[in-house]
C-alpha positions in Angstrom: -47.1 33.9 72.3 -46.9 36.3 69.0 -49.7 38.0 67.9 -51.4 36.9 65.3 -52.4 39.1 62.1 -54.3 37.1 59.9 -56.0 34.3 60.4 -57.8 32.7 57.0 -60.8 30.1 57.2 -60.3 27.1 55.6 -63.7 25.8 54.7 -65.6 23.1 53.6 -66.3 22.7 49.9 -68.5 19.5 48.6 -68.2 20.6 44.7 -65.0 23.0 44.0 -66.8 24.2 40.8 -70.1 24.9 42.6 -67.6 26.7 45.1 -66.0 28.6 42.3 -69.1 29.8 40.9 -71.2 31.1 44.3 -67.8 33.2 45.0 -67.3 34.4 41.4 -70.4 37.6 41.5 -68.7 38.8 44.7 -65.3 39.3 42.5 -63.3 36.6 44.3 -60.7 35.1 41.8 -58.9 31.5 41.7 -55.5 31.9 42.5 -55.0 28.1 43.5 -56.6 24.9 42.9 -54.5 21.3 43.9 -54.6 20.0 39.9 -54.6 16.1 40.8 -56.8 15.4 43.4 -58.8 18.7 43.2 -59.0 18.6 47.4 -58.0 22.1 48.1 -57.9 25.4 46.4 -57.8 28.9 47.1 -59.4 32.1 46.1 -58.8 35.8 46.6 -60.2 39.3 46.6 -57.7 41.8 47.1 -56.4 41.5 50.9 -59.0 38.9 51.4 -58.4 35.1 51.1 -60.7 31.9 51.5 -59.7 28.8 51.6 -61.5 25.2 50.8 -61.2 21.5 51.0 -63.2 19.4 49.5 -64.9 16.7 52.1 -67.7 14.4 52.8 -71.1 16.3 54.2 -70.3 18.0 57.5 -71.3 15.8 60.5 -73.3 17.6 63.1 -71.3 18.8 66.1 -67.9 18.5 64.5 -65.3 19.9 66.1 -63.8 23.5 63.8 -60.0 23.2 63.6 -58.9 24.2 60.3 -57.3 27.6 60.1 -54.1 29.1 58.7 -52.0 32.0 60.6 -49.6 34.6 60.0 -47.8 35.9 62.7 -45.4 39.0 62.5 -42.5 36.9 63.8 -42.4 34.8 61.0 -44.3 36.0 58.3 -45.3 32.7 57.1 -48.3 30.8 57.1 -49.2 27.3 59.4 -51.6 25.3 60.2 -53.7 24.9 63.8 -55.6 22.5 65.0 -57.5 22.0 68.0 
């Protein structure tokens, strides 16, 4: 199994602006927001990525299974689940 190098959280957002906003003061920028639905975006701060998608309240003891990899073989991102 290759080792992986970055691993970025993809989180839960209930309001994408509200999301937008609380990241803004700690200088993360929008650098991708899905235009049509408005499910997913992403934001950055230099090396540092977050990632959200917008969902119904969290239900208690959900299982966490969202995450996206790089690996050094392939240099390109995918997604997990467990």
């Amino acid at each position: 199994m290759p080792s992986v190098d970055l691993a970025i959280p993809v989180l839960p957002a209930r309001d994408m602006a509200e999301t937008i906003d609380f990241y803004k003061p700690l200088d993360f920028v929008l650098a991708y927001r899905h235009s049509e639905l408005d499910s997913y975006m992403i934001l950055r701060r230099g090396p540092f990525e977050l990632q959200s998608r917008n969902r119904s309240p969290p239900v208690r003891n959900a299982r966490r299974r969202d995450c996206a990899t790089t690996t050094r073989s392939t240099s390109r991102r995918r997604r997990t689940s467990r």
